[in-house]
KOLKOLDO-812346 format. One record per residue (C-alpha): residue number from 1; residue in one letter; x, y, z. Coordinates in steps of 0.5 Angstrom, whole numbers. Layout:
% KOLKOLDO-812346
+-----+------+-------+-------+-------+
!  nr ! rest !     u !     v !     w !
+-----+------+-------+-------+-------+
! NUM !    A !     X !     Y !     Z !
...
+-----+------+-------+-------+-------+
END
This chain:
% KOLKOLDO-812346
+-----+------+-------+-------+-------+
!  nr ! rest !     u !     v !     w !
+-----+------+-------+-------+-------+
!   1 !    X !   249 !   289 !  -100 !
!   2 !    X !   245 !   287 !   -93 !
!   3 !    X !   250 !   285 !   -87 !
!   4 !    X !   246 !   278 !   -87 !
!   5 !    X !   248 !   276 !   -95 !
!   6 !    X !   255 !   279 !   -93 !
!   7 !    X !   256 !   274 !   -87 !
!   8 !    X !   254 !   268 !   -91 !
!   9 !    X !   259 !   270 !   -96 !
!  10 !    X !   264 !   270 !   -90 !
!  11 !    X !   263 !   264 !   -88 !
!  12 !    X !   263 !   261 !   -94 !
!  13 !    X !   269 !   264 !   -97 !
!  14 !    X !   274 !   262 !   -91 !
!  15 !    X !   270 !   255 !   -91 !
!  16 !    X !   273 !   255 !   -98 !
!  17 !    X !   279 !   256 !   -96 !
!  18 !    X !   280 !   253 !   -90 !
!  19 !    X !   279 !   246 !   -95 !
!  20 !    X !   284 !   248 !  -100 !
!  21 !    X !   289 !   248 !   -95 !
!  22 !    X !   290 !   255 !   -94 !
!  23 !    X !   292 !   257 !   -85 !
!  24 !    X !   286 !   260 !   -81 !
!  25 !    X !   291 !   266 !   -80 !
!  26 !    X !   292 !   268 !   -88 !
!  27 !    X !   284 !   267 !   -88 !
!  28 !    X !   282 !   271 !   -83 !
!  29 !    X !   287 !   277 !   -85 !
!  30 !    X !   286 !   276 !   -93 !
!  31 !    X !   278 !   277 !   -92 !
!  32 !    X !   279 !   282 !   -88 !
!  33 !    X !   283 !   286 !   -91 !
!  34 !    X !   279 !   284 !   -97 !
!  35 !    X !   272 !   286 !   -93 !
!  36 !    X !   276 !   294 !   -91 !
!  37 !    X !   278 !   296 !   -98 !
!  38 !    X !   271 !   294 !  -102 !
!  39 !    X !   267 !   297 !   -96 !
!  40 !    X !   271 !   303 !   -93 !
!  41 !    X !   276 !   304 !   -98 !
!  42 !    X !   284 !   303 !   -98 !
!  43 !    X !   284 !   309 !   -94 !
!  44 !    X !   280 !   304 !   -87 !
!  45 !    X !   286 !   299 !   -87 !
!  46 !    X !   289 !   303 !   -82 !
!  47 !    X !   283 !   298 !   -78 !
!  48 !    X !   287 !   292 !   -79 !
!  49 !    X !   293 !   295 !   -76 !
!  50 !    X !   290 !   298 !   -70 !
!  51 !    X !   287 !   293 !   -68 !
!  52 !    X !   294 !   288 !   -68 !
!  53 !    X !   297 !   293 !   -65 !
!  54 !    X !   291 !   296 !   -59 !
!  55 !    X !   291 !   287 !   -58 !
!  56 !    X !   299 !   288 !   -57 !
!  57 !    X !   298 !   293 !   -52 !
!  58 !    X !   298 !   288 !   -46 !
!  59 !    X !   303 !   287 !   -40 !
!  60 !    X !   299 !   280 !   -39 !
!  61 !    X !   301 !   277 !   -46 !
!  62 !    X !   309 !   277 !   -44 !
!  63 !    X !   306 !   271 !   -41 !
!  64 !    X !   305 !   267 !   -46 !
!  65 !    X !   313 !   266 !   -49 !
!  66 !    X !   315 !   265 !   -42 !
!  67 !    X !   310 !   260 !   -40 !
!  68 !    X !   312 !   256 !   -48 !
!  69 !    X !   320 !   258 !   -45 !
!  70 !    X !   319 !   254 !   -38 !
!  71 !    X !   315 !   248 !   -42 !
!  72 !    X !   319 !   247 !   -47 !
!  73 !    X !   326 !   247 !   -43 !
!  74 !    X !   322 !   241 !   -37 !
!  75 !    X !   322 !   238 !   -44 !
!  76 !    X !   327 !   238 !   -45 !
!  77 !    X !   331 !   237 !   -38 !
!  78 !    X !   328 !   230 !   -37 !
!  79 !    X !   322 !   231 !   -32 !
!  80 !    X !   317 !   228 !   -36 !
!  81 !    X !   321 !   221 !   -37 !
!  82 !    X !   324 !   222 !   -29 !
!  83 !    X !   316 !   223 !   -27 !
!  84 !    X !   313 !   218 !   -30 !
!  85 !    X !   319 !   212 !   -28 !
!  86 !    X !   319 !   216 !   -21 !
!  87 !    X !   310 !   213 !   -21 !
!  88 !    X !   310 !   207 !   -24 !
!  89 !    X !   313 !   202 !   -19 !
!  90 !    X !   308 !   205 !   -14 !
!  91 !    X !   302 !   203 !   -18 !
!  92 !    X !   304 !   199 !   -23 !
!  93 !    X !   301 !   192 !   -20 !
!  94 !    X !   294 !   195 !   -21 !
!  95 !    X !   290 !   193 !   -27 !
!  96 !    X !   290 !   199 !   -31 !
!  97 !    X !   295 !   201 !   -27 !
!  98 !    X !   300 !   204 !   -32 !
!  99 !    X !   294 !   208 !   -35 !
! 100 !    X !   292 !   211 !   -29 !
! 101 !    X !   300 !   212 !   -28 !
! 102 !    X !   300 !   217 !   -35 !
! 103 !    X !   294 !   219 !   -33 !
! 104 !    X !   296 !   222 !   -26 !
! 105 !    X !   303 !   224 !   -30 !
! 106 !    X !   299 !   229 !   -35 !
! 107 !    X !   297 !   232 !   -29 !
! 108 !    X !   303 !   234 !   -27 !
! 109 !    X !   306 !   235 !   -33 !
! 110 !    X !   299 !   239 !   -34 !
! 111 !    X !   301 !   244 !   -29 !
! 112 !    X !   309 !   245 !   -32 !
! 113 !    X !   307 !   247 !   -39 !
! 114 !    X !   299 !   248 !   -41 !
! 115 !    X !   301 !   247 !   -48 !
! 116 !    X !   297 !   240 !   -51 !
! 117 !    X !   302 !   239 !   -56 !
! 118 !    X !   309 !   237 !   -52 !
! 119 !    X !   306 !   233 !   -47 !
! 120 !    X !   302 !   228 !   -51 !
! 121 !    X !   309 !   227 !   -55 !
! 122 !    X !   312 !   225 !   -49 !
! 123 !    X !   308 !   221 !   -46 !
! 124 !    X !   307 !   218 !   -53 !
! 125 !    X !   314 !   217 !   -54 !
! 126 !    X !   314 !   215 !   -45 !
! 127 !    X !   309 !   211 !   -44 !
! 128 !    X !   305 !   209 !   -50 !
! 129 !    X !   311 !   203 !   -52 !
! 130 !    X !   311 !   201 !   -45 !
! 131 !    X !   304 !   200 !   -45 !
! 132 !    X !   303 !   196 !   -52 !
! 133 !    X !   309 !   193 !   -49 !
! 134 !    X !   305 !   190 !   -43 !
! 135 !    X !   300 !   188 !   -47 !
! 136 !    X !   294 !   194 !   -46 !
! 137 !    X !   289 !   194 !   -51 !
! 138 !    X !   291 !   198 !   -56 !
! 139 !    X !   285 !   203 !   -56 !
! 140 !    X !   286 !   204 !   -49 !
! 141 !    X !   293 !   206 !   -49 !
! 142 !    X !   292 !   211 !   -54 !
! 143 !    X !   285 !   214 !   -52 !
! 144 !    X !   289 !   214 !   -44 !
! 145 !    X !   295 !   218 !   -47 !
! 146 !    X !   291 !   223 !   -52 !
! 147 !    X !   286 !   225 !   -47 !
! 148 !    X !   290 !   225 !   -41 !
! 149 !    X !   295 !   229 !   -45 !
! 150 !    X !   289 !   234 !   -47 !
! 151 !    X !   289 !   236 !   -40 !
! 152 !    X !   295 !   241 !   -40 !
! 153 !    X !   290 !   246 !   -41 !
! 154 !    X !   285 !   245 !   -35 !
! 155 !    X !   290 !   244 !   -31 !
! 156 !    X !   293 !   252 !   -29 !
! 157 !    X !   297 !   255 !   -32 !
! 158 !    X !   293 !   255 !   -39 !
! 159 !    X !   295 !   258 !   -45 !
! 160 !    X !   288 !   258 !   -47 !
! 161 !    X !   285 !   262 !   -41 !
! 162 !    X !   291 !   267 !   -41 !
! 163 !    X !   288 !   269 !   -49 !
! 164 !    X !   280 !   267 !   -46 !
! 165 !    X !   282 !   273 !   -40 !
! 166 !    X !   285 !   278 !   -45 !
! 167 !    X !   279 !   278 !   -50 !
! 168 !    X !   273 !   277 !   -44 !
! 169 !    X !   277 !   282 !   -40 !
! 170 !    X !   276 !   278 !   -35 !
! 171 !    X !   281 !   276 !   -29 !
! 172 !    X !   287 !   269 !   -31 !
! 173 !    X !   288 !   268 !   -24 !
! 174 !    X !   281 !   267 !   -22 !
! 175 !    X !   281 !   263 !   -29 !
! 176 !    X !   287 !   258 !   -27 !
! 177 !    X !   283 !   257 !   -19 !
! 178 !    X !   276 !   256 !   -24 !
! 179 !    X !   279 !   252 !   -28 !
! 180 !    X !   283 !   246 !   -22 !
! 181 !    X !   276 !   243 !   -19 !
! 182 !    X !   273 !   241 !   -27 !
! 183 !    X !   280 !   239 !   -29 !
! 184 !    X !   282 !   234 !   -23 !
! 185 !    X !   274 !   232 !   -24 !
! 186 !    X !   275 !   231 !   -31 !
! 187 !    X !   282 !   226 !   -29 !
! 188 !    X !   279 !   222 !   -24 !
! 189 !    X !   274 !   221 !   -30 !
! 190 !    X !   280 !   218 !   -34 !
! 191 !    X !   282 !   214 !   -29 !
! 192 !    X !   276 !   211 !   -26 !
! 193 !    X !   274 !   209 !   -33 !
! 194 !    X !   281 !   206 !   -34 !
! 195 !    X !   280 !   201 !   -27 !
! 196 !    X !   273 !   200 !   -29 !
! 197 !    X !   275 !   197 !   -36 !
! 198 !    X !   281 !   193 !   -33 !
! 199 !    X !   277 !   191 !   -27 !
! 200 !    X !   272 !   188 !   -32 !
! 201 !    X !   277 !   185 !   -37 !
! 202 !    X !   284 !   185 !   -34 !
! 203 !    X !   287 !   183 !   -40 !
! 204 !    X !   286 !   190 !   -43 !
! 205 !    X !   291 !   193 !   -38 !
! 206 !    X !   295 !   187 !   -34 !
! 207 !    X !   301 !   190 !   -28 !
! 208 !    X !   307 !   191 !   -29 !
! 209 !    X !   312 !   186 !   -29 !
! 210 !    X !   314 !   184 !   -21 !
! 211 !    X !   322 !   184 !   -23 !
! 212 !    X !   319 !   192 !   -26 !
! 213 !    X !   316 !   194 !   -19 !
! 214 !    X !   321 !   189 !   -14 !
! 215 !    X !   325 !   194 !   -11 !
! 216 !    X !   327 !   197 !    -4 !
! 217 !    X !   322 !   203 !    -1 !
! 218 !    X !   328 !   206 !    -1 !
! 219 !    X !   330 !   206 !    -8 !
! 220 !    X !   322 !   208 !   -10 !
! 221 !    X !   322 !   215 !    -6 !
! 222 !    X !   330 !   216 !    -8 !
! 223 !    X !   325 !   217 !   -15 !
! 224 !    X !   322 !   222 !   -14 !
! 225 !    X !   328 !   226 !   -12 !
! 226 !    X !   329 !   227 !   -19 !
! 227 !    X !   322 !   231 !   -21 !
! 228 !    X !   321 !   234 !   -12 !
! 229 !    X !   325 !   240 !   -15 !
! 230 !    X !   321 !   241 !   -21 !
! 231 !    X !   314 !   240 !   -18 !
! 232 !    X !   317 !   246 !   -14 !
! 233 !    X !   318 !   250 !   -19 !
! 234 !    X !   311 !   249 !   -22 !
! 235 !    X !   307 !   249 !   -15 !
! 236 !    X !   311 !   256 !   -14 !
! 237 !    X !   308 !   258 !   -20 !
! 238 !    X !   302 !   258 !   -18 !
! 239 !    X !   302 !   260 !   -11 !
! 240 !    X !   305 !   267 !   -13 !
! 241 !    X !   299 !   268 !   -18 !
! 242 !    X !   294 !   265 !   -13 !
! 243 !    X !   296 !   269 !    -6 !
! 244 !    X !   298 !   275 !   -11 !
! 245 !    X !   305 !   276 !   -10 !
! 246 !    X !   306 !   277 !   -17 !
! 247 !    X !   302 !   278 !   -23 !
! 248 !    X !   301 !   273 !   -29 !
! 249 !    X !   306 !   276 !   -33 !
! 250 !    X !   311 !   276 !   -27 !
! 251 !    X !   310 !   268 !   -25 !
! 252 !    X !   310 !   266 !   -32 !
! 253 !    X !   318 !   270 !   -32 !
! 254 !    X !   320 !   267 !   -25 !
! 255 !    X !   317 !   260 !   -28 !
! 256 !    X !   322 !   260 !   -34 !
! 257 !    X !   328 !   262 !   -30 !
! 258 !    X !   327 !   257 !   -25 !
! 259 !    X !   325 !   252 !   -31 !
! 260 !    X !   332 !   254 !   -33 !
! 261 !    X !   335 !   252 !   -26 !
! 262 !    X !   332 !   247 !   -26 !
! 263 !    X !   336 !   244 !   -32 !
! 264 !    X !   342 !   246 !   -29 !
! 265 !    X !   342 !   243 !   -23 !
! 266 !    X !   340 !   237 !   -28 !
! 267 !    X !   345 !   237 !   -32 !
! 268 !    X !   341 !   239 !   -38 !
! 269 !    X !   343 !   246 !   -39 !
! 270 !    X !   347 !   248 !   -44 !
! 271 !    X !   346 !   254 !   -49 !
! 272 !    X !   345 !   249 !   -55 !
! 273 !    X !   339 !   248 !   -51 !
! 274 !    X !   337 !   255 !   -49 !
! 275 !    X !   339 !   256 !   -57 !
! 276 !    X !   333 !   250 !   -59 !
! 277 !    X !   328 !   253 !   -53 !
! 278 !    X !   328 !   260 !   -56 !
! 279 !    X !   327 !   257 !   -63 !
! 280 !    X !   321 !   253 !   -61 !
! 281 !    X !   317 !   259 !   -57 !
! 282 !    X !   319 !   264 !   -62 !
! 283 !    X !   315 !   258 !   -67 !
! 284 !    X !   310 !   257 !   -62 !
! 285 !    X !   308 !   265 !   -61 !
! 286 !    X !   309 !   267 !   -68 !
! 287 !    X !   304 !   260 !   -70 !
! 288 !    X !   299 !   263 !   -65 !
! 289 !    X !   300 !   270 !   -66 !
! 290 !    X !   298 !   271 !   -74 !
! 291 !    X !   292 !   267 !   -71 !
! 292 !    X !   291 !   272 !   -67 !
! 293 !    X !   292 !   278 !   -72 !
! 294 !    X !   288 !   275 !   -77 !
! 295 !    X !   282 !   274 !   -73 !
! 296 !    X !   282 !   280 !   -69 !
! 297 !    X !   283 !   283 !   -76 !
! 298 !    X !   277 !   280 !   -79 !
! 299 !    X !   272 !   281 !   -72 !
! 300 !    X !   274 !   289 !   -72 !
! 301 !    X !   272 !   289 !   -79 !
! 302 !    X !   266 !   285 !   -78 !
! 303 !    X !   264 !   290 !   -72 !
! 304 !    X !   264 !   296 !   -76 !
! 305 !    X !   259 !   293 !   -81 !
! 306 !    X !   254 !   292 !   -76 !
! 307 !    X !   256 !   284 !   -77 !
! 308 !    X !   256 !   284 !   -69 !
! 309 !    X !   250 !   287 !   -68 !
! 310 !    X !   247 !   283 !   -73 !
! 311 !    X !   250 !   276 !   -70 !
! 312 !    X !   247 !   278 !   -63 !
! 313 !    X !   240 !   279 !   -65 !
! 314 !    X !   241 !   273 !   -70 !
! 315 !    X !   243 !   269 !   -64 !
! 316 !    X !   238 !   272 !   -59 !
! 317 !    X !   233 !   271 !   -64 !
! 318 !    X !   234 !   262 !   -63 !
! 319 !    X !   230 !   262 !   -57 !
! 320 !    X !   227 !   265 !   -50 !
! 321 !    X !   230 !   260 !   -46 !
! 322 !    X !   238 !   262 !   -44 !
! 323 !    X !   239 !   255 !   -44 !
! 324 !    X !   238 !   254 !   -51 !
! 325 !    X !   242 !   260 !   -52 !
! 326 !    X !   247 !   257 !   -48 !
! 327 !    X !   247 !   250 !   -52 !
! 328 !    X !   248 !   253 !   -58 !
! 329 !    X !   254 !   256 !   -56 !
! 330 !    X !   257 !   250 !   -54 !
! 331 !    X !   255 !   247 !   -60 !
! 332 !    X !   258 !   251 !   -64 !
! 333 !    X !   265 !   251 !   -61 !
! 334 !    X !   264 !   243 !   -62 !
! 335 !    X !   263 !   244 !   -69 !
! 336 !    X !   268 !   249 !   -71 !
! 337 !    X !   273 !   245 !   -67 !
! 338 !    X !   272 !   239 !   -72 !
! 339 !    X !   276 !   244 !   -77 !
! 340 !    X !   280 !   250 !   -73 !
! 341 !    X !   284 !   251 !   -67 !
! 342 !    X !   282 !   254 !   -61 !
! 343 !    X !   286 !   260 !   -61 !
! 344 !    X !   281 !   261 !   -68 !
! 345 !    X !   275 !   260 !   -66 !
! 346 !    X !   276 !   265 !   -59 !
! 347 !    X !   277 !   270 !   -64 !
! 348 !    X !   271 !   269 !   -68 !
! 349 !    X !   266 !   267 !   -63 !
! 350 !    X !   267 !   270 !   -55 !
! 351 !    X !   266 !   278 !   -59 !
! 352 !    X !   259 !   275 !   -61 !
! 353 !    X !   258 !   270 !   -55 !
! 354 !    X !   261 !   274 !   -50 !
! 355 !    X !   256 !   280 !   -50 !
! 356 !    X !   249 !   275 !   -50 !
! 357 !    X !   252 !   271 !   -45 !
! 358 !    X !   253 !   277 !   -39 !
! 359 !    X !   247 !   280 !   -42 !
! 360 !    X !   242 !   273 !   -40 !
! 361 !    X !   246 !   273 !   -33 !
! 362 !    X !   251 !   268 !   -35 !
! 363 !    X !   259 !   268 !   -30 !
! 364 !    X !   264 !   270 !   -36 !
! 365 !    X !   268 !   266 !   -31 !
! 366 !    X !   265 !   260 !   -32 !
! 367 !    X !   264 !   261 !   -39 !
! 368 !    X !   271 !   260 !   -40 !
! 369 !    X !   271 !   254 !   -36 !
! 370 !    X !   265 !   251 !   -41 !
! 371 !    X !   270 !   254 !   -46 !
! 372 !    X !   276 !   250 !   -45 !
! 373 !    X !   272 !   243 !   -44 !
! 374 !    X !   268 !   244 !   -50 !
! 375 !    X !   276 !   246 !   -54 !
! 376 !    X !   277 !   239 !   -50 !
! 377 !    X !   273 !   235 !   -54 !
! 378 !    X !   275 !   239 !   -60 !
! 379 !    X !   282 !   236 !   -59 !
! 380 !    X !   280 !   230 !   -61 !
! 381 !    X !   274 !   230 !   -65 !
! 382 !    X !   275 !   228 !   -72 !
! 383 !    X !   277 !   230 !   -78 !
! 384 !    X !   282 !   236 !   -75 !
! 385 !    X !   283 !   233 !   -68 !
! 386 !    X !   290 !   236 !   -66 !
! 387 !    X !   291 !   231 !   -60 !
! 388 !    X !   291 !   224 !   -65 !
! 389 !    X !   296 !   228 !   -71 !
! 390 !    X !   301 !   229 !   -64 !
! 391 !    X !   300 !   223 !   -62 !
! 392 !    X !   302 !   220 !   -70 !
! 393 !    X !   307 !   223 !   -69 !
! 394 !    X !   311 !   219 !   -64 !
! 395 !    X !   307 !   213 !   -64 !
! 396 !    X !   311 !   206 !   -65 !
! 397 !    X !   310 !   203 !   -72 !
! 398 !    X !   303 !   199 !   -73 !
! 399 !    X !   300 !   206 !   -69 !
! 400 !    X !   296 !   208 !   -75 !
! 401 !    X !   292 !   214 !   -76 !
! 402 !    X !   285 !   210 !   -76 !
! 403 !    X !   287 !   206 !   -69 !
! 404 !    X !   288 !   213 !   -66 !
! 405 !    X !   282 !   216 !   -68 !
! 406 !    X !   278 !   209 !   -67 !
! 407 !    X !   281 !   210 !   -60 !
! 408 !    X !   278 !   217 !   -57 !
! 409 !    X !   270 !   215 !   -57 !
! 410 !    X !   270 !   213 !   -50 !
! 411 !    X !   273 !   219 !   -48 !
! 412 !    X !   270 !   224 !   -52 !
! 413 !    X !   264 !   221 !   -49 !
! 414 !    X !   267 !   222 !   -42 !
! 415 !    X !   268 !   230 !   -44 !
! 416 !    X !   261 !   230 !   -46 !
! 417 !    X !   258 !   228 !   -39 !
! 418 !    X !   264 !   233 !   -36 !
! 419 !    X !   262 !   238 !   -40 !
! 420 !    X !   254 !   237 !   -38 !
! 421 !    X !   256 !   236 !   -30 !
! 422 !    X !   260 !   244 !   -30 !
! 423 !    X !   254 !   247 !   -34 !
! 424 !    X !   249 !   244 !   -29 !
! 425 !    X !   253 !   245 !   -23 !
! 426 !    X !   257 !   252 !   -25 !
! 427 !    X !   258 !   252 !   -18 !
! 428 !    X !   263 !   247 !   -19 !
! 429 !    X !   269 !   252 !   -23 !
! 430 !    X !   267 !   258 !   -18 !
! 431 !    X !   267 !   257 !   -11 !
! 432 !    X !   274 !   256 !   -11 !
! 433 !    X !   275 !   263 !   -14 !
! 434 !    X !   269 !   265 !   -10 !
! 435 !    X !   273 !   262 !    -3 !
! 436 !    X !   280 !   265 !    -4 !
! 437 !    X !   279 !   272 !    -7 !
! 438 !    X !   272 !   273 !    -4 !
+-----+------+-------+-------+-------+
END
């Protein structure tokens, strides 16, 4: 059987399973385990495991847990709350004030987790009643949470670009410094959108109650002593990876165990605590791990029938145009963000895309940066939209799933034109690895 017959056999057996239900890690595995034994016998399996284990073999993939370990305990210690009362009282006489409060709080949330999931719950379960409470537009409310809630992996450090630097071979921390510039413009979108909407219709976001925001200056700054320790944490993290004073993996160690002081100075730290924390990055890690495993699997496999090769001269074949060969790209990230996770559609597109690009000329870079935007639309596109079912879950009653998917329009169509702003402009995500490494 051609290569091309078997891709398109492929592709419809894991979207036919994809459809009854079945995870997109036991998918990929199977058909590759499938696709070993009736190509190259029982005695080829041994592909799918080198493969897990040569992908295993990573010092930089010991900063996964531990960037999930120091997300998982600022969760739990109370920062999110303490931040977003810590802002609040500050901005919240503006109309869309508070919008633009939770949208200023997923920043820095962004900067302590780099994981979507933890932090739209919490703003779901902070800020949404709050704003519902105040009288916001309903949409406005919701759409202000998913999409800010989104930004935790534009903002460094991000899981995605961790795995995006693994596979492309290419630098995390230039990554982190690529990805602040498109992530800080891509929140001042959100706000600008948010004080345009309530500066035209004041009654969609109205200000806070001036017996909320009355309070002496002094009690306003004693505020932000509650969240001064844990932005140093989060602000350290950073700097020793961007001044070079310890690797990704060595960062990601120092984050966790000052995310644990951090705890312990606030009273949070306790070893029920610790005992949920490790609970929930051995979940996490262990979801996001077999998807790898699957994936890669099924891509190894698929490269020693010549599928790659074949995908690229396919891919290559579109047109002469790079940038219609770029546009393809991206519009297959969109689409496939409709049905699967990130971590997926990594896996099953940068070994094909990957090649092509660099060979037309392309940063990888920058690349991963369009990645990462385009994974934002993803979030909260319909029908998969993992943004919306976070939310779902922690919203208040009378938050319906349609009211949540009716909400991300706006915002989806100010990620498009972010997206087409850092394609025209690669400048933007690159001049300040360019500035600091040279």
């Amino acid at each position: 059987m051609d290569i091309g017959t078997l891709t398109l056999l492929i592709i419809g057996a894991m979207a036919l399973m994809l459809m009854l239900g079945v995870p997109l890690a036991f998918v990929s595995g199977a058909i590759a385990v499938v696709l070993t034994v009736t190509q190259f016998g029982w005695n080829a399996l041994f592909v799918v495991g080198s493969r897990t284990v040569e992908f295993l073999d990573s010092f930089a993939l010991i900063a996964v847990p531990m960037f999930v370990i120091m997300a998982s305990i600022m969760e739990k210690s109370g920062v999110a709350g303490d931040l977003y009362r810590a802002f609040h009282v500050w901005a919240g006489g503006l109309r869309g004030g508070i919008g633009v409060v939770t949208t200023f709080v997923a920043v820095l949330l962004g900067a302590t987790t780099g994981i979507i999931g933890g932090e739209i719950v919490l703003l779901g379960l902070i800020a949404l009643p709050q704003m519902l409470k105040l009288g916001y537009d309903k949409k406005l409310a919701i759409g202000t949470i998913t999409a800010g809630g989104s930004l935790g992996t534009m903002i460094p450090p991000s899981i995605i670009l961790i795995f995006y630097g693994l596979t492309a071979e290419v630098s995390i921390s230039h990554l982190f410094l690529a990805t602040l510039m498109p992530g800080l413009m891509l929140a001042g979108f959100y706000i600008t959108y948010i004080l345009v909407r309530c500066g035209l219709n004041p009654a969609m976001g109205p200000p806070l109650n001036a017996e909320e925001r009355d309070m002496p200056l002094g009690k306003k700054l004693r505020l932000f002593g509650g969240v001064l320790l844990p932005m140093l944490v989060a602000g350290g993290v950073l700097v020793s990876i961007y001044a070079g004073f310890a690797s990704i993996t060595e960062s990601a160690a120092l984050g966790a165990f000052g995310a644990a002081v951090v705890a312990w100075v606030r009273g949070r730290f306790s070893f029920e605590m610790l005992r949920d924390v490790l609970v929930q990055a051995l979940r996490t890690c262990g979801m996001v791990f077999w998807l790898v495993f699957g994936t890669n699997a099924l891509i190894g496999v698929y490269n020693l029938m010549g599928g790659i090769d074949f995908a690229r001269t396919t891919l290559g074949g579109v047109s002469d145009e790079p940038t219609v060969i770029l546009a393809v790209m991206i519009g297959v990230f969109v689409l496939l963000g409709f049905f699967i996770d990130w971590i997926g559609i990594l896996f099953l597109t940068m070994p094909v895309f990957l090649p092509v690009l660099t060979s037309l000329g392309y940063d990888p870079i920058w690349f991963g940066i369009v990645f990462n935007l385009s994974m934002q639309i993803a979030y909260l596109t319909p029908p998969f939209g993992p943004a919306c079912f976070y939310l779902k879950g922690a919203a208040p009653p009378g938050v319906s799933l349609q009211d949540i998917f009716a909400a991300q329009w706006p915002f989806i169509g100010i990620q498009i034109v972010a997206l087409i702003i850092v394609v025209l402009w690669p400048g933007l995500s690159l001049w300040l690895p360019q500035l600091v490494y040279g």
